[in-house]
C-alpha positions in Angstrom: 5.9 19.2 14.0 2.4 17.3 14.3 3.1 15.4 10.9 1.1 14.1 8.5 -1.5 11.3 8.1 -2.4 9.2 5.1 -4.4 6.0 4.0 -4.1 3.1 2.3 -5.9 0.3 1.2 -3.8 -2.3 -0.2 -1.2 -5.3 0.7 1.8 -3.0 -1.0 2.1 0.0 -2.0 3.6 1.1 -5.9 6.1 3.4 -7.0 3.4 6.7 -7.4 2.8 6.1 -3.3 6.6 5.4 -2.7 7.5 8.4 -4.3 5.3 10.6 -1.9 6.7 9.2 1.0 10.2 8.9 0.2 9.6 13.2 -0.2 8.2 14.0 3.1 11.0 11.9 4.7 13.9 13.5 2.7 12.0 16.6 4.4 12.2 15.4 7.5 8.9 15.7 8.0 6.9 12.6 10.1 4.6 10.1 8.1 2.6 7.7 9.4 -0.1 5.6 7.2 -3.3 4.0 8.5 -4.1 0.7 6.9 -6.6 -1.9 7.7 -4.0 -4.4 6.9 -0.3 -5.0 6.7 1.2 -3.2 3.9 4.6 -5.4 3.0 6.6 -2.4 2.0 6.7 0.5 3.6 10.0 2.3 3.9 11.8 2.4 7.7 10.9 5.7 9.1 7.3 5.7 7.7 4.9 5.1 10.7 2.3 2.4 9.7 -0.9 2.1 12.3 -4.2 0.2 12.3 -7.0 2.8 10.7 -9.8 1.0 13.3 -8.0 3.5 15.6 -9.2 6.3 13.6 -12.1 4.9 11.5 -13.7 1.6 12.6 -16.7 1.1 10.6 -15.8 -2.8 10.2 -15.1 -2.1 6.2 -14.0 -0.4 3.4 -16.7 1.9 2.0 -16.5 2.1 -1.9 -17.9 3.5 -4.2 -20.7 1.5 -5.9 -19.5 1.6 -9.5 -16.1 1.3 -9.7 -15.1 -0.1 -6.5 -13.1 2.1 -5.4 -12.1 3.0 -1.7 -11.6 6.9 -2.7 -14.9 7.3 -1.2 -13.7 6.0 2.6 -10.2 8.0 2.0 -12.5 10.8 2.5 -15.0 9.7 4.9 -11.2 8.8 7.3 -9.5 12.4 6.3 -12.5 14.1 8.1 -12.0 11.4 11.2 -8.3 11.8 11.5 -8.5 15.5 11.3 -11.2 15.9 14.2 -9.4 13.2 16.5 -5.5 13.6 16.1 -3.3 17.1 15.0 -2.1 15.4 11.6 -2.4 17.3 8.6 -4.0 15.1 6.3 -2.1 14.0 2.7 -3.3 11.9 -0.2 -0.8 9.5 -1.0 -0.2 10.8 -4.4 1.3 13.9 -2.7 4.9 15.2 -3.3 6.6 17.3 -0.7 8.9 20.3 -2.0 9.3 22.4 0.7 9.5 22.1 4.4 7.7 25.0 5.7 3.9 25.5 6.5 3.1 21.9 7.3 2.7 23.1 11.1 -0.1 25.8 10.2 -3.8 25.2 11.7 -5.4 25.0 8.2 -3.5 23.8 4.8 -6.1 23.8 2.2 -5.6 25.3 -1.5 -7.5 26.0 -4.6 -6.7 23.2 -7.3 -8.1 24.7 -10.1 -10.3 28.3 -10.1 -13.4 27.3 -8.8 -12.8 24.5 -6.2 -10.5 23.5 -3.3 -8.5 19.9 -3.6 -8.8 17.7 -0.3 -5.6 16.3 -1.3 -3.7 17.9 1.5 -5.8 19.5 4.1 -5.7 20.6 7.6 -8.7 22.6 9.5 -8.8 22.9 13.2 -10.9 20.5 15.8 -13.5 22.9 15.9 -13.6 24.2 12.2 -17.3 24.4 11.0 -17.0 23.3 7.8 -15.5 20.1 10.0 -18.7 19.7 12.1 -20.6 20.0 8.5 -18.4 17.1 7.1 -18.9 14.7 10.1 -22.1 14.3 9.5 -21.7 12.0 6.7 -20.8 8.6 7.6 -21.1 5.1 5.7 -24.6 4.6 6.4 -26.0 8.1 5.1 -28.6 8.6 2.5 -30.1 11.5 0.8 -28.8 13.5 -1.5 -25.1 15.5 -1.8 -25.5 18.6 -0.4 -23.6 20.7 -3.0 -26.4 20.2 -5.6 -29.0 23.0 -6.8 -31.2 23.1 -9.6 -32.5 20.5 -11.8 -29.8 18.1 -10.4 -30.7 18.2 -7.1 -34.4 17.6 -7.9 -33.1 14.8 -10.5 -31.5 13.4 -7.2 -33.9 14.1 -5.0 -36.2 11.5 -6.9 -34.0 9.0 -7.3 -33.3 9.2 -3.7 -37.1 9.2 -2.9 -37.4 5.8 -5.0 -34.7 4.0 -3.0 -35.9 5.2 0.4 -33.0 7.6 0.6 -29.6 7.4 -1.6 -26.9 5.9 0.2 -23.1 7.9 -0.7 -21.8 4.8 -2.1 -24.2 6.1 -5.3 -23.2 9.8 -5.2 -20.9 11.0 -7.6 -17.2 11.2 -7.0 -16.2 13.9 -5.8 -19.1 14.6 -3.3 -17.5 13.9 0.1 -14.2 14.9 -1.9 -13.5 18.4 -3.3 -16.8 18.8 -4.1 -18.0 18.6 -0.9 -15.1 20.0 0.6 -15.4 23.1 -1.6 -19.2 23.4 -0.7 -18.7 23.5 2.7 -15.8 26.0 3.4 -18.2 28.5 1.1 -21.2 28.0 3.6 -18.7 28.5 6.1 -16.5 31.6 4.8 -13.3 29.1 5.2 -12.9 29.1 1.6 -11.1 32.5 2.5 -8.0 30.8 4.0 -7.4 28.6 0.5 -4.0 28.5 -0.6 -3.7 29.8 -4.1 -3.7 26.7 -6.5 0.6 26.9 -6.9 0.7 25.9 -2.8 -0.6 22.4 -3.6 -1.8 22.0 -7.6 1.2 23.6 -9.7 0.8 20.6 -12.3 -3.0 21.0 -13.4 -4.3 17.3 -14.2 -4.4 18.1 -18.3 -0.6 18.2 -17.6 -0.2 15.1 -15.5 1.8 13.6 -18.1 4.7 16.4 -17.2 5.3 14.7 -14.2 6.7 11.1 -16.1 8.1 12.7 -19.0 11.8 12.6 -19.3 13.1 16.2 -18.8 9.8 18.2 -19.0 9.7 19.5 -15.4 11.8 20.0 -12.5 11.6 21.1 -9.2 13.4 24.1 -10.8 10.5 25.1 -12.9 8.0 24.8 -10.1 6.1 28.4 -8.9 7.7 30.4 -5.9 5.3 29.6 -3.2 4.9 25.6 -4.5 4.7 23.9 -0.7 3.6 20.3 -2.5 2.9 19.1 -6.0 -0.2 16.7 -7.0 0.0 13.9 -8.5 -2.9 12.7 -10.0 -2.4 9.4 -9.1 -5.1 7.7 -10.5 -4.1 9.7 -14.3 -0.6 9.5 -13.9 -0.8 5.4 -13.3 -2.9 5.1 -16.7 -0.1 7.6 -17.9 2.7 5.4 -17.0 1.2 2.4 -18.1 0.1 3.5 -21.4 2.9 5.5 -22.4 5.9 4.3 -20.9 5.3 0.6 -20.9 5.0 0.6 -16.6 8.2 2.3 -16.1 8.8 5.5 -14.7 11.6 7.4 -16.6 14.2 8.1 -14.5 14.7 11.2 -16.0 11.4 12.4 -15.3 10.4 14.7 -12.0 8.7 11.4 -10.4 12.1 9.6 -11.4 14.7 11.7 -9.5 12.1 11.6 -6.3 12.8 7.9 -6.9 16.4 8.2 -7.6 17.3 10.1 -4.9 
């Protein structure tokens, strides 16, 4: 089995993270996180490596607003998938089932219109690929997936700054968004999962995942390969309803109990 890649940005990792990688190794199913700096606690049997082997753009690229380094977690995903045979996971990911993680594309609808790029896999030479490794931390113009009045909205705002650079786009551009757009110029969209493969917990229900006895694996949809977590939500979640703890008898509890 090729295994799976993910990346981290941070010093330590919380329990959210832990709980996605204690699940792929009680699968037995090889990890191994890119970082641009030590992470202090990674579990043994997790593979941690330096994300300049991947992705050396000399920093983090995030998003200009909110800071946030979602934006390089997608701009690495395309890297790693064009330059090593991982299948790519988000860190928020739970593994439920063993099987399909060796297939030459793992990609799934997350709701009914667009494809997550939570847990994705295309092959070397995949088109839709090519069309996402064009973007890089220094690109400027507008997102590609826009039409309409939007696009000439951006297309201004771009022309005004001399071109806008991604770390203004929206979120989601290089993301699903993006991801979505370009398997549909492709026809790759045809190969997407159906939303139970990879997205059985829709994000309105994210709070499922903490609450005590509302979901187990049990309840999960035949055909459920991985379940997102939201992880961004579910953290808010946690900390605003359950005072920072994570139930134990919640589904993210017994990952974490086990």
């Amino acid at each position: 089995m090729p295994g799976i890649g993910m990346f981290w940005d941070g010093e330590e990792i919380g329990p959210i993270e832990l709980a996605s990688l204690i699940s792929f190794m009680r699968l037995a199913i090889p990890v191994t996180v890119f970082s641009y700096q030590k992470v202090r606690n990674i579990p043994a049997g997790i593979a941690l490596e330096d994300a300049r082997a991947v992705y050396d753009v000399g920093h983090v690229v995030r998003y200009h607003k909110s800071g946030s380094a979602s934006l390089h977690s997608n701009l690495f995903r395309y890297q790693m998938l064009s330059k090593t045979d991982l299948t790519w996971s988000d860190i928020d990911i739970i593994a439920i089932s063993p099987n399909g993680w060796d297939e030459a594309r793992q990609y799934g609808f997350q709701d009914e219109v667009s494809v997550g790029s939570s847990v994705l896999r295309l092959p070397a030479e995949s088109p839709a690929l090519r069309f996402l490794l064009q973007f890089g931390p220094d690109y400027r113009g507008v997102p590609p997936h826009l039409t309409g009045a939007r696009r000439m909205k951006y297309q201004l705002r771009s022309l005004l700054m001399g071109g806008m650079p991604i770390t203004r786009w929206n979120w989601g551009s290089l993301g699903p968004v993006g991801l979505t757009h370009a398997l549909k110029l492709t026809g790759e969209i045809s190969s997407a999962a159906p939303v139970e493969c990879y997205y059985p917990v829709p994000l309105g229900d994210a709070g499922r995942l903490v609450a005590p006895d509302a979901l187990t694996a049990g309840d999960l949809p035949q055909g459920t390969r991985a379940v997102h977590l939201w992880g961004s939500r579910l953290d808010k979640i946690i900390k605003g309803e359950h005072g920072g703890m994570i139930p134990k008898r919640s589904f993210l509890g017994q990952i974490l109990d086990t």
